[in-house]
C-alpha positions in Angstrom: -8.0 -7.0 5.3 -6.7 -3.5 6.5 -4.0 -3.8 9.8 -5.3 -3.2 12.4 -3.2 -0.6 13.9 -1.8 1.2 11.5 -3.2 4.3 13.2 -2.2 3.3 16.5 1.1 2.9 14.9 1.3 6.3 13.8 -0.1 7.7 17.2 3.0 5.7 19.2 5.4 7.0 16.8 6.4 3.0 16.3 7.5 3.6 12.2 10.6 2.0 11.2 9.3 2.4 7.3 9.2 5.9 7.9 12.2 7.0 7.4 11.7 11.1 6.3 13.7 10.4 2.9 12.4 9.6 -0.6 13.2 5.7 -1.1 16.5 5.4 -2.7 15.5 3.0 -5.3 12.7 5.5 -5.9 14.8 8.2 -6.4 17.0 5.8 -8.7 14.2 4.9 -10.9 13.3 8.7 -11.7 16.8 9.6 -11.7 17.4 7.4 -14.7 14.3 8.6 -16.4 12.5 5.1 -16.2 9.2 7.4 -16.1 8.7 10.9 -16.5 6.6 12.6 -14.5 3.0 11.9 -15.4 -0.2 11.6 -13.0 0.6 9.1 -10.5 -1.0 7.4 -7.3 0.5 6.2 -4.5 -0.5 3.5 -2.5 0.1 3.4 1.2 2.1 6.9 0.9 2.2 7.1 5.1 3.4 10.2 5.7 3.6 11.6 1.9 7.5 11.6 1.7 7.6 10.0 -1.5 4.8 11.7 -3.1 6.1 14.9 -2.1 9.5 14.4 -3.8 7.9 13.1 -6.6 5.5 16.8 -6.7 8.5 18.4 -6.5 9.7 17.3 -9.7 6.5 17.6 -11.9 4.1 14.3 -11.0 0.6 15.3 -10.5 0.4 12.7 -7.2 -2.5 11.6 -5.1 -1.3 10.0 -1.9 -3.4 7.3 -0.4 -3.5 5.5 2.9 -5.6 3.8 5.0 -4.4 5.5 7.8 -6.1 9.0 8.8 -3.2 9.9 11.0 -0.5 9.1 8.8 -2.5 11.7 5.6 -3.2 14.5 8.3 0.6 14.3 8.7 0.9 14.2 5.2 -1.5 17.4 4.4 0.9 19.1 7.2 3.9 18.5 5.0 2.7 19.7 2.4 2.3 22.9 4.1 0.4 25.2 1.5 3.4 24.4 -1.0 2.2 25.1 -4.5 2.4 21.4 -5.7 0.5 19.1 -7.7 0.1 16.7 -4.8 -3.1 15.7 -2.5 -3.6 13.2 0.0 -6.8 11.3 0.8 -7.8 8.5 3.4 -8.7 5.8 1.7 -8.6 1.7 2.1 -7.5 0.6 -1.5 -9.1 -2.9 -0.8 -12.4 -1.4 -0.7 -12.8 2.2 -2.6 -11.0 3.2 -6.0 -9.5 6.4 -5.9 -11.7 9.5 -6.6 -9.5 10.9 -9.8 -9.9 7.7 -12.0 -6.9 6.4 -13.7 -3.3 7.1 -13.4 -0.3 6.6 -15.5 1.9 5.7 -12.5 1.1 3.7 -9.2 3.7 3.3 -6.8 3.9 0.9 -4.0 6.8 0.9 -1.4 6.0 -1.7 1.4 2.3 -2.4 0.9 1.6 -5.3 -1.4 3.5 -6.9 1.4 1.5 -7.0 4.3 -1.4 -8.9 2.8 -0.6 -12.4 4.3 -3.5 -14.1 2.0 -2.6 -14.8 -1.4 -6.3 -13.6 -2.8 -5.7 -10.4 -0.5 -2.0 -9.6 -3.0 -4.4 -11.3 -5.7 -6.9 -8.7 -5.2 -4.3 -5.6 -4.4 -2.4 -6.3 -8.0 -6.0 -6.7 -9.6 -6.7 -3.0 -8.3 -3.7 -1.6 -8.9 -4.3 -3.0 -12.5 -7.6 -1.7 -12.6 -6.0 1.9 -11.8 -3.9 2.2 -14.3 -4.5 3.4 -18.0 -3.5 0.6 -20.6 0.3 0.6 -20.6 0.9 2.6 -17.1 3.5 0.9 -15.0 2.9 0.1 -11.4 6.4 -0.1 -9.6 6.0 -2.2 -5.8 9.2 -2.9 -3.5 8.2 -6.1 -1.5 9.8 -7.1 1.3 11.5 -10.7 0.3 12.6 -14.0 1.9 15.8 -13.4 -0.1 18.6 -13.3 3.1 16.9 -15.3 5.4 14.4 -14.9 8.4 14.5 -12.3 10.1 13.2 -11.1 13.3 12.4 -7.3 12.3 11.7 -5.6 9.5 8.7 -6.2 6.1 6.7 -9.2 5.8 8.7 -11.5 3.6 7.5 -12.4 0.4 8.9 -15.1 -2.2 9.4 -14.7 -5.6 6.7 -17.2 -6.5 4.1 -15.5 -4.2 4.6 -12.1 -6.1 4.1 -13.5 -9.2 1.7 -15.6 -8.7 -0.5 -12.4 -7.5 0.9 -9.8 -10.0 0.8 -11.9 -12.9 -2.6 -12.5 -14.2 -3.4 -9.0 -13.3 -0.7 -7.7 -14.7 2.6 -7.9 -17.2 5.9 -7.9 -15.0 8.3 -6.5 -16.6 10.9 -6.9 -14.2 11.1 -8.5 -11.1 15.3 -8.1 -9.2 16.3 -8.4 -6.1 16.9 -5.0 -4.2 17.0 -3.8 -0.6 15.4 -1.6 2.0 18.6 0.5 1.7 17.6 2.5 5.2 16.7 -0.8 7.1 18.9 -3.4 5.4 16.2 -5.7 4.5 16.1 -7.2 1.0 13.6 -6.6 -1.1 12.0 -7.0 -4.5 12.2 -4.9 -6.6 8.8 -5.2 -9.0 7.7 -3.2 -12.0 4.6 -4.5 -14.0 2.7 -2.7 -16.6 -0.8 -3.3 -17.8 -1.7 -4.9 -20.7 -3.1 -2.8 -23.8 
């Protein structure tokens, strides 16, 4: 089920997760040359910050995200540039994206905040259903690594994530990481799907 106030989120300005910098362990990942750029799809994109860095360095990106107000900011970003990068409104629980299947789906900070396990269950079977055989779908999931906290992502354990991700998908590697801008740990998650 879709949060409720996302949009109300992005109309009070309330968005700790948006932090107007490409995720570090983002920029890591294609730093190293874990994936080259390739048509991609990112889930829960907010604001577009990350799919905009990853336009600017040849991914062909759709942007997704339940909430309008976070994509019309997202369009504004973009600002005309001459980039292979759009942005669409769209609940991933509910609608497959309009360009078919991608090589690359990217997930920072949503698979967490499905509290059900057949809601992840379902998100990972999606996000498996997007992706051409052998794509790679890379998630960083808030974790219960560090103890509770008061603020910060939904915590997930290392059993819930693969216990979700699993049958839909082939993990391929599954560390511990952190929110580097918040301080939170994370997980960090990279499946593929099966050929």
């Amino acid at each position: 089920m879709a949060h409720p106030s996302w949009n109300e989120s992005y109309a009070s300005g309330e968005l700790p997760w948006d932090t107007g910098k490409p995720e570090p362990l983002l920029v890591e990942f294609v730093t190293l040359g874990r994936i080259r750029p390739t048509r991609t799809l990112e889930i829960g994109t907010g604001t577009g910050t990350n799919a905009l860095w990853l336009a600017e360095r040849g991914f062909d990106v759709l942007g997704i995200d339940v909430a309008t107000l976070a994509i019309e900011r997202a369009i504004a970003k973009l600002d005309g540039r001459d980039l292979h990068c759009r942005f669409a409104a769209l609940d991933f629980l509910v609608a497959s994206p309009p360009e078919g299947s991608f090589e690359f789906v990217f997930d920072r900070g949503c698979f967490h905040v499905f509290d059900e396990p057949e809601e992840r269950a379902r998100f990972a079977a999606r996000g498996a259903a997007t992706l051409v055989p052998g794509g790679l779908w890379l998630s960083f999931i808030g974790s219960t690594e560090g103890g509770l906290r008061e603020m910060g992502p939904p915590q997930r354990s290392a059993r819930e994530v693969v216990l979700a991700i699993e049958p839909a998908l082939e993990i391929v590697e599954l560390r511990a990481a952190e929110f580097r801008d918040h301080g939170a740990k994370a997980w960090f998650c990279l499946s593929r799907r099966r050929f």
